[in-house]
Each structure stands twice: as structure tokens, then as C-alpha cells.
C-alpha positions as CSV (number, residue, x, y, z in Angstrom):
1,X,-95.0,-64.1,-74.4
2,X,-93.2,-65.1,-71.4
3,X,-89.8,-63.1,-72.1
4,X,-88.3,-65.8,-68.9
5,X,-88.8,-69.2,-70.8
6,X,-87.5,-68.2,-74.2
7,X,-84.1,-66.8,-72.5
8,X,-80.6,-68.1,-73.8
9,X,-78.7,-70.4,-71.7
10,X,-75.2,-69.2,-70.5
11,X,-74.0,-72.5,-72.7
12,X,-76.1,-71.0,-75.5
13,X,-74.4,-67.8,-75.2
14,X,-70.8,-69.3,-75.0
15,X,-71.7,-71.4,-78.4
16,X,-72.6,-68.1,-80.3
17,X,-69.1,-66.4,-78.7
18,X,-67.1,-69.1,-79.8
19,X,-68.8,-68.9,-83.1
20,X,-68.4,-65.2,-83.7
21,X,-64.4,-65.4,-82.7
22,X,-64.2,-68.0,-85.3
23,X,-65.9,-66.1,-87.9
24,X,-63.8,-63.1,-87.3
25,X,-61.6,-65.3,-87.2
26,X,-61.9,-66.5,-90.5
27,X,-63.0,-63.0,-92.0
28,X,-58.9,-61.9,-91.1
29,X,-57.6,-65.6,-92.5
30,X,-59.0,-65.2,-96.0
31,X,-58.9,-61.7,-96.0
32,X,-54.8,-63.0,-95.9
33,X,-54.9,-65.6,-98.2
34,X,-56.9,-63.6,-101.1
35,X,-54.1,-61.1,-100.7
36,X,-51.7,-63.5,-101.3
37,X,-52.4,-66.4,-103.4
38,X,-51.8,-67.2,-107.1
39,X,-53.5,-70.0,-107.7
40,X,-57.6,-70.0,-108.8
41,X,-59.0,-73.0,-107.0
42,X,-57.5,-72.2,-103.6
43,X,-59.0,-68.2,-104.3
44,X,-62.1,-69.1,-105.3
45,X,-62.3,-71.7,-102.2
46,X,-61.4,-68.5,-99.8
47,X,-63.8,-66.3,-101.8
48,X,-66.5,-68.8,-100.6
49,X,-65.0,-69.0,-97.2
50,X,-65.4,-64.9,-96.5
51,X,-68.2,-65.0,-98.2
52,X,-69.9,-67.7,-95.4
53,X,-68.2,-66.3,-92.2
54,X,-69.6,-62.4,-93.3
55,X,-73.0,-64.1,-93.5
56,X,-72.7,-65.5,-90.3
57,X,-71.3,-62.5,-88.4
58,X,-74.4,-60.8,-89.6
59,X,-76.4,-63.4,-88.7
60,X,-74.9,-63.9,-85.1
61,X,-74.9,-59.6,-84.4
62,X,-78.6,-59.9,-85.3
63,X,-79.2,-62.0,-82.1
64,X,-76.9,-60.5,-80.3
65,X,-79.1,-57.7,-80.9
66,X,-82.1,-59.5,-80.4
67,X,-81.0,-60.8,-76.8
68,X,-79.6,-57.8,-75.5
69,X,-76.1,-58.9,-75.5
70,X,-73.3,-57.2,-75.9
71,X,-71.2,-57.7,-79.1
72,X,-68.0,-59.4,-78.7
73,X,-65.0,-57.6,-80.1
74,X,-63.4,-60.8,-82.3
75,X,-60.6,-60.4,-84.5
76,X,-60.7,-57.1,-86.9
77,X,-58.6,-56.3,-89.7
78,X,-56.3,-54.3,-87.2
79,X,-54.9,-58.1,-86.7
80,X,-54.0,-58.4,-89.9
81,X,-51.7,-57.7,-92.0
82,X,-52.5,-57.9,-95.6
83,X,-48.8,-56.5,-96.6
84,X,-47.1,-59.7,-94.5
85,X,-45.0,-61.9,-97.3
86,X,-46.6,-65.4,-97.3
87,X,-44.6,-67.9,-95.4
């Protein structure tokens, strides 16, 4: 297999960037709201919500992997803090 024609593009590559900040992204945001919230719809809506941007991270690290690329950092749980009062 030509290793040359099945390549990334360098818009490619920015798509799955901008997708893994987002997830990260997301991972920090309901990590937040889970902490913080009362009520059972709006929890279980953020359950899903981590749930779906974990699956994706893994999912986007795996062909980072795959295409030699490095990992973007993204937003950790050193961004957060889970002990902020809700505004």
C-alpha cells in the first residue's frame, strides 16, 4: 500500500485538532456541571455528554496514533475546578 496517497491532508489534520480541543473541551464542562447540578434531566443529559466526548477522544488518539501525529495537549482537569460555586 502506497503509504503517500492515503496521507491526511493538513485541513484533515486541523479538523481532528479542532475536534479533540472540543472534546477536551467538553470532558472539563460536564466534568463541572455533574459536580454541580441538582436537577436529574440536566445530569443525566451531561452524563451522556462525557460519556460521547470520552469516546471520541479515544477514538481521535487512536489515529493520532495511527498517523504518527503528535497528541495535542487540549484542556485537562488541571483547568478545572470542580470546587468553583456555580454562578
Amino acid at each position: 500500500m502506497d503509504n503517500q496517497k492515503n496521507r491526511l491532508t493538513s485541513s484533515e489534520i486541523t479538523s481532528l485538532w479542532a475536534q479533540y480541543f472540543q472534546d477536551t473541551m467538553s470532558v472539563c464542562i460536564s466534568k463541572y456541571v455533574l459536580a454541580k447540578v441538582k436537577d436529574s434531566e440536566v445530569y443525566s443529559l451531561f452524563e451522556f455528554t462525557l460519556e460521547l466526548a470520552e469516546k471520541h477522544l479515544h477514538v481521535l488518539r487512536d489515529i493520532f496514533k495511527a498517523e504518527k501525529l503528535d497528541l495535542p495537549i487540549g484542556f485537562t482537569d488541571k483547568g478545572v475546578n470542580l470546587d468553583a460555586p456555580p454562578f
